[in-house]
C-alpha positions in Angstrom: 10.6 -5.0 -41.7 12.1 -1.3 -42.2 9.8 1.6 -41.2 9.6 2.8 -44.9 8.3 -0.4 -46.1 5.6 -0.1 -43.0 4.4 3.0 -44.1 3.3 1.2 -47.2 1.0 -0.7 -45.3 -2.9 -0.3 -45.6 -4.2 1.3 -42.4 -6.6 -1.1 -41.3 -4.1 -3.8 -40.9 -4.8 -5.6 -37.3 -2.3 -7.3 -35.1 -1.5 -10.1 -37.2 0.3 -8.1 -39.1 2.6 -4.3 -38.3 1.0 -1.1 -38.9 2.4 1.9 -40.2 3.2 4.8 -37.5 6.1 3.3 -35.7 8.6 5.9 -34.6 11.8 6.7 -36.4 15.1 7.0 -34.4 15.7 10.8 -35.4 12.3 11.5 -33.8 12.5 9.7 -30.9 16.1 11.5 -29.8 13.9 14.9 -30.8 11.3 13.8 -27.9 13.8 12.7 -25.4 15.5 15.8 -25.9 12.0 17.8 -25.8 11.1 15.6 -22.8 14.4 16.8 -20.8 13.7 20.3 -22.3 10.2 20.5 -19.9 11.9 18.6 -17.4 14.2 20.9 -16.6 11.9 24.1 -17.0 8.7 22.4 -15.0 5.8 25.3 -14.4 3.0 24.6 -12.2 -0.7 24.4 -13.1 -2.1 28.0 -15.0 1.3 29.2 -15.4 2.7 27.1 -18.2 3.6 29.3 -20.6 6.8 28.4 -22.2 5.8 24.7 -22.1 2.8 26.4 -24.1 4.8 27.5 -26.3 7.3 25.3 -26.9 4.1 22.2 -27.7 3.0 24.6 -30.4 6.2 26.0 -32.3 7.1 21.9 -32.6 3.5 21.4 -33.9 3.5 24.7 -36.0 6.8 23.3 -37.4 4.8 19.8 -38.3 2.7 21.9 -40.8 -0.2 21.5 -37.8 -2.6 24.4 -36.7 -2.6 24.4 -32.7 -4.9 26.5 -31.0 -4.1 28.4 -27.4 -6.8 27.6 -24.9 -8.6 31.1 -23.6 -6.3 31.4 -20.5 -3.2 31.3 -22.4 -1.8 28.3 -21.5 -2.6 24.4 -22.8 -3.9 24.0 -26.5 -5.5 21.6 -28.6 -4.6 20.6 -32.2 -6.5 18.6 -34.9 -5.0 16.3 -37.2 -6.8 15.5 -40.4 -9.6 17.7 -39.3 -10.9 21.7 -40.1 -11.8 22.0 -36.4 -15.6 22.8 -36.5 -16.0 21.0 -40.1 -17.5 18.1 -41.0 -14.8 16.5 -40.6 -14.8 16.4 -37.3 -18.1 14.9 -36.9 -18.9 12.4 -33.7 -16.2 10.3 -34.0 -13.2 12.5 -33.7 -10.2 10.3 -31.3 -8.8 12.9 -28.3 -5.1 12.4 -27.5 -5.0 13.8 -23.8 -2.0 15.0 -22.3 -1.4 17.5 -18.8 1.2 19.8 -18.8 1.9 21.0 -15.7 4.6 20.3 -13.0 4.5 19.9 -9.1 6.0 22.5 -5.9 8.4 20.3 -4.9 12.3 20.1 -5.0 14.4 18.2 -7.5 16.6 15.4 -5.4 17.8 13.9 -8.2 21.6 15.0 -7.1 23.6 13.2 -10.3 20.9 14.0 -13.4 21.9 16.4 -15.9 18.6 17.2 -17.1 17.2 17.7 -13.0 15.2 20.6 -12.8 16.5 24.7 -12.6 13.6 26.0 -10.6 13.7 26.0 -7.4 10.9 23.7 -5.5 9.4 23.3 -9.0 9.8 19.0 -10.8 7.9 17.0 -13.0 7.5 14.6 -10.2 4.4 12.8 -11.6 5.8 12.3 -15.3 3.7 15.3 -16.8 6.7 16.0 -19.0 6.6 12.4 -20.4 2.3 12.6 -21.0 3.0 15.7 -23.3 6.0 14.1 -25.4 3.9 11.2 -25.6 1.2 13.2 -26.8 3.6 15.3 -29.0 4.8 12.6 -30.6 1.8 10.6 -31.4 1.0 13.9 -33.0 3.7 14.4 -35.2 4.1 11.1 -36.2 0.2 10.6 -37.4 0.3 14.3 -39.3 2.7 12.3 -41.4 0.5 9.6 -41.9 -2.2 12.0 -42.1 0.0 13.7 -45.1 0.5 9.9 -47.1 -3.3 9.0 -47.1 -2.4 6.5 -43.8 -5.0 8.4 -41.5 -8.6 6.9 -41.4 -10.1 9.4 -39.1 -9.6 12.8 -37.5 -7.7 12.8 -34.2 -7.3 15.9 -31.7 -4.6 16.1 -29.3 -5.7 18.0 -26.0 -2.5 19.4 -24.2 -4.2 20.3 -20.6 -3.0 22.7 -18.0 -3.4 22.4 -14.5 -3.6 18.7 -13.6 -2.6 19.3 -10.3 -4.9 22.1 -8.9 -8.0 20.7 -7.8 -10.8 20.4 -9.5 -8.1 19.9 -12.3 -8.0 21.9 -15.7 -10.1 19.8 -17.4 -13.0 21.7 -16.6 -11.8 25.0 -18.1 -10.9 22.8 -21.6 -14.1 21.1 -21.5 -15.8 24.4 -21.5 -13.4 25.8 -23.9 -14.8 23.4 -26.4 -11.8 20.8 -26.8 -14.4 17.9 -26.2 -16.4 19.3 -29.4 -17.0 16.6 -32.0 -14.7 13.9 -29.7 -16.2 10.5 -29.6 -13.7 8.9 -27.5 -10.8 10.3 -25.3 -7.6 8.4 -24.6 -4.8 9.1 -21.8 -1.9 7.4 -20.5 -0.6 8.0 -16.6 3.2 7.0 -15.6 3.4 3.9 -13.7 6.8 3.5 -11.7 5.8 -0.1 -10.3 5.1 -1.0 -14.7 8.2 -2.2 -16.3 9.0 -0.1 -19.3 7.9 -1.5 -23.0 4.6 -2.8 -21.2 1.3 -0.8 -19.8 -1.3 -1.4 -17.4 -5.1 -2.0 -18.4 -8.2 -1.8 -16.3 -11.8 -1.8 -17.4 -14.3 0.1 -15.2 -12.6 2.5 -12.1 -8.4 2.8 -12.3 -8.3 5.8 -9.8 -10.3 7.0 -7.3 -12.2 10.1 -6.4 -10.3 12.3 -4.4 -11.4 15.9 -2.5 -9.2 18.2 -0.4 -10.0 18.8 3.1 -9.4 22.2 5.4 -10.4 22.3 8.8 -10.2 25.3 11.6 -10.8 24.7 15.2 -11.3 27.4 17.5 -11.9 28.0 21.1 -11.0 29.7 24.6 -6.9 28.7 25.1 -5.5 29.1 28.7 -2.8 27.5 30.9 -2.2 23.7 31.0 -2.4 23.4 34.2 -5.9 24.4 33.8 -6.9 22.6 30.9 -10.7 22.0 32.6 -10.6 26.1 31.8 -10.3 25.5 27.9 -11.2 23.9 24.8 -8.0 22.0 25.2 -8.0 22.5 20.7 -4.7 20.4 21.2 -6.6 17.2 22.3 -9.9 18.2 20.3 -7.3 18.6 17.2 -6.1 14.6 18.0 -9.4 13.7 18.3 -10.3 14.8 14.9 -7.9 13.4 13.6 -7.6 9.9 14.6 -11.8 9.9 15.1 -12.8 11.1 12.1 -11.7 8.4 9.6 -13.0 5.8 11.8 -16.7 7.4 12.0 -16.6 8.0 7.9 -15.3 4.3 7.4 -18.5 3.1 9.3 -21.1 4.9 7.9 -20.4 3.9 4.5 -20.5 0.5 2.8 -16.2 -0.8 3.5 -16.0 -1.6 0.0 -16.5 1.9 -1.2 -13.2 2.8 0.1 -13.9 6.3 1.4 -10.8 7.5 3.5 -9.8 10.6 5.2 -6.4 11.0 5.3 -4.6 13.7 6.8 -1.3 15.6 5.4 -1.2 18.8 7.9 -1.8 19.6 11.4 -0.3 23.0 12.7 -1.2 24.3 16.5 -0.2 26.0 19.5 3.5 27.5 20.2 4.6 26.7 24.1 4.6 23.3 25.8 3.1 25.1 28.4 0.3 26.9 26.4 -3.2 25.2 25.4 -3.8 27.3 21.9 -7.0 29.1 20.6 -6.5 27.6 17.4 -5.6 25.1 15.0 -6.1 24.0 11.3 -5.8 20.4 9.7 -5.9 19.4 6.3 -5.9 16.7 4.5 -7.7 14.6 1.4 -10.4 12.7 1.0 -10.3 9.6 -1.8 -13.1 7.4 -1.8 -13.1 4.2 -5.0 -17.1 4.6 -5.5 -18.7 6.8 -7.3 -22.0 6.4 -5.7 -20.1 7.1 -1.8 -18.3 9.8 -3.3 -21.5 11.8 -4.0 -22.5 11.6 -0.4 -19.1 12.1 1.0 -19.1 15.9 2.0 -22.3 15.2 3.8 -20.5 12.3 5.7 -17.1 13.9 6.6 -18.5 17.1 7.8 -20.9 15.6 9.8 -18.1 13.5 11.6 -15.9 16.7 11.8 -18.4 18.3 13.8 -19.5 15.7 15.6 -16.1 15.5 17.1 -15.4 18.9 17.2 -18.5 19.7 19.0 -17.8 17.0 21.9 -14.7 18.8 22.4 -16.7 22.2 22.2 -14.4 23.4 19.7 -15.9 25.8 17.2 -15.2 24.2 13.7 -14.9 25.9 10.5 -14.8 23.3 7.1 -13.7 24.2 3.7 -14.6 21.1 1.9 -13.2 21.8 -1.3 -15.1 18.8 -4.9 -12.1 17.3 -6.3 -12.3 14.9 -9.0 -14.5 11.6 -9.6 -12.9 8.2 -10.2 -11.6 7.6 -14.2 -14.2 5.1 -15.1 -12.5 3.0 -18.3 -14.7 2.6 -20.8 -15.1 -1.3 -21.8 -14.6 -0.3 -25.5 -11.8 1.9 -25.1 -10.1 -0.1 -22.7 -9.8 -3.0 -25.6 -8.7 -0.3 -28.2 -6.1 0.6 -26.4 -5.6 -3.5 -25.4 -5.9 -4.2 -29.5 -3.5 -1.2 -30.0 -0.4 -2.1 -28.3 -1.1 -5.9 -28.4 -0.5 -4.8 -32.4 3.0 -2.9 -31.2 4.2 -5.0 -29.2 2.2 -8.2 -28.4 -0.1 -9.6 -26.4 2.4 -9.9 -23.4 2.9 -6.6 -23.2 -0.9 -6.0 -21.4 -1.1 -6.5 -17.9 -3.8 -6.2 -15.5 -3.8 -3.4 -13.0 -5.3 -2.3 -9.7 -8.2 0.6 -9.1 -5.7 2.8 -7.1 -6.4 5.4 -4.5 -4.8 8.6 -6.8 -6.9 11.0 -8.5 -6.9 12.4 -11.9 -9.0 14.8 -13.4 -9.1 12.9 -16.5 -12.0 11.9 -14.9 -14.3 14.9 -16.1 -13.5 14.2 -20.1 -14.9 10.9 -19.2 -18.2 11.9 -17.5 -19.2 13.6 -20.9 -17.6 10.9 -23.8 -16.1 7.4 -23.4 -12.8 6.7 -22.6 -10.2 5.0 -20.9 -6.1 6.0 -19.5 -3.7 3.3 -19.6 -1.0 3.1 -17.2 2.4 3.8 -19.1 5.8 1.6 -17.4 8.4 3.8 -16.7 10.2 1.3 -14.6 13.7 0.8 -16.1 13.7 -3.5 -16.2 15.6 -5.2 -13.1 15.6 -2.1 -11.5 14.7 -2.4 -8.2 14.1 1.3 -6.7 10.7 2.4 -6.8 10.8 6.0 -7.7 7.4 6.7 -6.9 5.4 9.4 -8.1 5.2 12.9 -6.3 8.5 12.7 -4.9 11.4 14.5 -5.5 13.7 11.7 -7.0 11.1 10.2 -9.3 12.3 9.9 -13.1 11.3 7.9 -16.0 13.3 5.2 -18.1 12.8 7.0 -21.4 11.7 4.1 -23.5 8.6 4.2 -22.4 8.2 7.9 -24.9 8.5 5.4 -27.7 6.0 3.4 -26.1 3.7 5.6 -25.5 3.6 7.3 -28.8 3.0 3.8 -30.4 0.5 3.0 -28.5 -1.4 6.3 -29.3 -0.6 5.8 -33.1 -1.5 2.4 -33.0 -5.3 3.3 -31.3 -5.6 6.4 -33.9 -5.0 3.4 -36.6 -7.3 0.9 -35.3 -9.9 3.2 -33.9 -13.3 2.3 -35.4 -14.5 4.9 -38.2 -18.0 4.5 -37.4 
């Protein structure tokens, strides 16, 4: 069946039969271009100004009315809707997509589309969430235009994934969650094959916190070490103590981990330091343990810290709660690319210990991410996420942007 004769088709139709919304070839080489576009100019989380821009002179070109979020970067956009109208009413779909990049290096040494600034990559497929997004939008204003468009949609274009407690917060407040009765997101997957996504209903991440410790205390000579705080050894301590105490004083199967990414101390071999600092993340997969986990890890820190007489200062710093699928949404988006692409094309995934402020949209309206393959097929390289080689087979942009149209199409109206 061509794509014109498609469009023709009622928008109801269910997967038995194709709905309308599938994405033309010109468009799709616009969105791998755009995608390579942000690649290669990524910006990190508050500062993404000319992806800003770029998201809403494409949308502005569509005939669509995006609107800035207060801090001047992210926007939202509302298809088939006078934002504030009746339109709008409890119902609307949310599109959600995050913007910003990661400060790490590019390794890709043979890509010509790596990125330009230095330390700066999409390393966690950010670019490939907003073309998604981008795309789903352009191609349901279309359908929108032709009558094919049974209920408002908003697309949410978020900044500052990546800087804990996440962006979200600041859009939420802004108002982008105003009229939404559902929220839909998709994350890269580098272990998903591309042309398929992952589905989970109830938790698919995890909760996850940041951690900052200093440790203080008299330094001295190490042949004296009786004479000190010895903050090398109380350091150690910490660290290898302090996940073992939290893992016991929690129920195992709430998953609460400390794990640490930074320990800096002392200069000389022959020196014991007055000081050292440790940081590191805390990720737990319960919501309930999550709630009581400052109370737990600082408790353990000083515990430790105090056996050692080291002086111990905490900067325990509320990340972001597991994304909790919603039951309903999770089978939308199930229904919605069973209808693309068949049944087949569903797998079941794993709660996994990452962190995704996605989670705040879904503590005030239902919702659920999908995890989006990026995975060229038969490749064998894992180019995992947050690292500097990671890419994404391209495909998947089409995928994802039938997915989104096909959940817009099928999304109840009442």
């Amino acid at each position: 069946m061509s794509p014109e004769s498609e469009a023709d088709l009622p928008a109801d139709a269910t997967a038995d039969a194709a709905l309308p919304g599938t994405l033309p070839e010109a468009l799709y080489a616009e969105l791998v271009a755009f995608r390579r576009d942000l690649h290669m100019h990524p910006e990190l989380g508050n500062q993404e100004f000319r992806t800003t821009a770029a998201i809403k002179e494409r949308l502005e070109k569509a005939g669509l009315a995006p609107r800035v979020l207060p801090a001047g970067t992210g926007l939202v956009c509302d298809i088939g809707a006078d934002p504030g109208g009746p339109d709008g009413g409890p119902g609307l779909l949310a599109l959600r997509a995050d913007i910003d990049a990661l400060p790490i290096p590019d390794t890709k040494s043979e890509c010509p589309y790596r990125s330009t600034v230095p330390d700066r990559a999409h390393a966690c497929g950010h670019d490939v969430h907003t073309t998604v997004v981008l795309g789903a939008g352009l191609v349901l204003a279309d359908l929108h235009r032709r009558g094919l468009l049974p209920r408002p949609v908003r697309l949410i274009f978020q900044p500052a994934e990546e800087v804990l407690p996440g962006g979200a917060a600041e859009v939420i407040k802004s108002g982008a969650l105003d009229g939404v009765g559902r929220i839909v997101a998709v994350h890269c997957d580098p272990r998903v094959d591309a042309g398929r996504v992952g589905l989970r209903q109830g938790a698919i991440t995890s909760a996850c916190d940041r951690l900052e410790i200093q440790l203080d205390g008299p330094g001295g000579h190490t042949a004296r070490p009786h004479l000190t705080t010895d903050l090398v050894t109380a350091a150690a301590r910490v660290v290898t103590d302090v996940p073992a105490l939290v893992g016991r004083r929690v129920d195992t199967r709430a998953g609460l981990a400390v794990t640490w990414g930074r320990i800096e101390t002392g200069h000389a071999p022959n020196v014991i330091p007055q000081h050292a600092e440790l940081a590191g993340t805390v990720r737990c997969l319960d919501i309930h343990a999550w709630r009581q986990a400052p109370d737990i890890v600082v408790a353990a820190i000083d515990e430790i810290a105090n056996l050692h007489k080291a002086k111990s200062e905490i900067n325990y710093v509320r990340g972001v709660p597991p994304v909790v699928n919603e039951p309903e949404a999770t089978e939308l988006l199930r229904a919605a690319m069973t209808a693309r692409r068949g049944a087949d094309s569903v797998e079941d995934t794993e709660q996994s210990l990452g962190g995704e402020d996605f989670s705040w949209y879904l503590e005030r309206v239902p919702g659920a991410m999908a995890r989006l393959g990026v995975r060229t097929p038969g490749e064998r390289t894992v180019r995992d996420l947050h690292q500097g080689d990671f890419d994404a087979d391209e495909s998947a942009i089409r995928v994802g942007v039938e997915l989104f149209t096909a959940a817009a199409l099928l999304h109840p109206t009442r």
